[in-house]
Each structure stands twice: as structure tokens, then as C-alpha cells.
N, C-alpha and C positions, 0 to 999 in steps of 0.2 A: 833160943831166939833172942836177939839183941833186943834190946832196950828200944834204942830207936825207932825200930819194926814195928815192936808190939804201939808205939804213940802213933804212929803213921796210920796202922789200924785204926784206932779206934778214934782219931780225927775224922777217917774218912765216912766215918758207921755214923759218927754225930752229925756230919753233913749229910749225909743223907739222909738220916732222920731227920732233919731240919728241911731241905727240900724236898723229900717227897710224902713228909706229913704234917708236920707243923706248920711252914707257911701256906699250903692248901688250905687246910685246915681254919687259920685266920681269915680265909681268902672266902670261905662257904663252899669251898670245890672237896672235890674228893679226888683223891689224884690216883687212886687203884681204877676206879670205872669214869670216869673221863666225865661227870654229871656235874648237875647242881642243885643238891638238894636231893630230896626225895620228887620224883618223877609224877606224870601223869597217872601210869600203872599203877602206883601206890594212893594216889587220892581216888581212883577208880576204885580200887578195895577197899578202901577205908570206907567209901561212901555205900558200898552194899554191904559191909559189915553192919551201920550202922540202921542199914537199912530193916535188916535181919532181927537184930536187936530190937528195933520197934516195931516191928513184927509179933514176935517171941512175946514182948509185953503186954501188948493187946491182944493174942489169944490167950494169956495167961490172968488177964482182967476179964474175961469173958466166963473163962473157965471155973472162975472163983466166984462170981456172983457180983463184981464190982459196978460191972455195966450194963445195961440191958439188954437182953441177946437180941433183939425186935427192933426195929428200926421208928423213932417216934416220929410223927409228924407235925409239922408244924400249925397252928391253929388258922382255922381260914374265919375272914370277916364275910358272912352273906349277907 
């Protein structure tokens, strides 16, 4: 393989490494799935992950004796 060949390659591997990831990249796009950013879908999971999570810790504050398992009520003025 000539010389020349093998530089032409790998001109052309750096440009497109340059355009189809680097300046997206700069840009906040993502240039494989066509977005911006992390999506709707993904804050939607994020938000019942979190949700789950404080779930998890208040039956696990319950469980332990942390919190009252009865519900108190609040003091009435007659």
C-alpha cells in the first residue's frame, strides 16, 4: 500500500471523527440518535427511580422503629 493511500485514510477517519463526534459533541447534540440531551423518557425514569428510593427508606424507617408506625394527631383547642 503506498504511502500516500495509507495518509488519505486516516485524513479521512480524523474528519470524520471530527464531524460526526467531536463537533456534536461541542454542540450538546449527539449525532448517532439524532437528540439533545438526555430525553423526556429518561427524566420520567429518573423520577420514579427516585421515587422508589424514597419509598424503600420510609418502609425501612418504619421497620426499624425510627418512626411511629400510628399516625399522631394534631392537638385540638376546645
Amino acid at each position: 500500500m503506498p504511502t500516500w493511500f495509507a495518509a488519505v485514510i486516516a485524513v479521512a477517519a480524523i474528519a470524520a471523527t471530527y464531524f460526526f463526534c467531536v463537533r456534536p459533541a461541542l454542540r450538546g447534540r449527539c449525532a448517532m440518535t439524532a437528540t439533545q440531551g438526555p430525553g423526556v423518557e429518561a427524566d420520567r425514569e429518573l423520577a420514579e427511580l427516585r421515587e422508589e428510593v424514597r419509598a424503600l427508606r420510609a418502609q425501612d424507617a418504619l421497620d426499624s422503629g425510627r418512626v411511629p408506625s400510628r399516625r399522631l394527631t394534631p392537638p385540638t383547642d376546645a
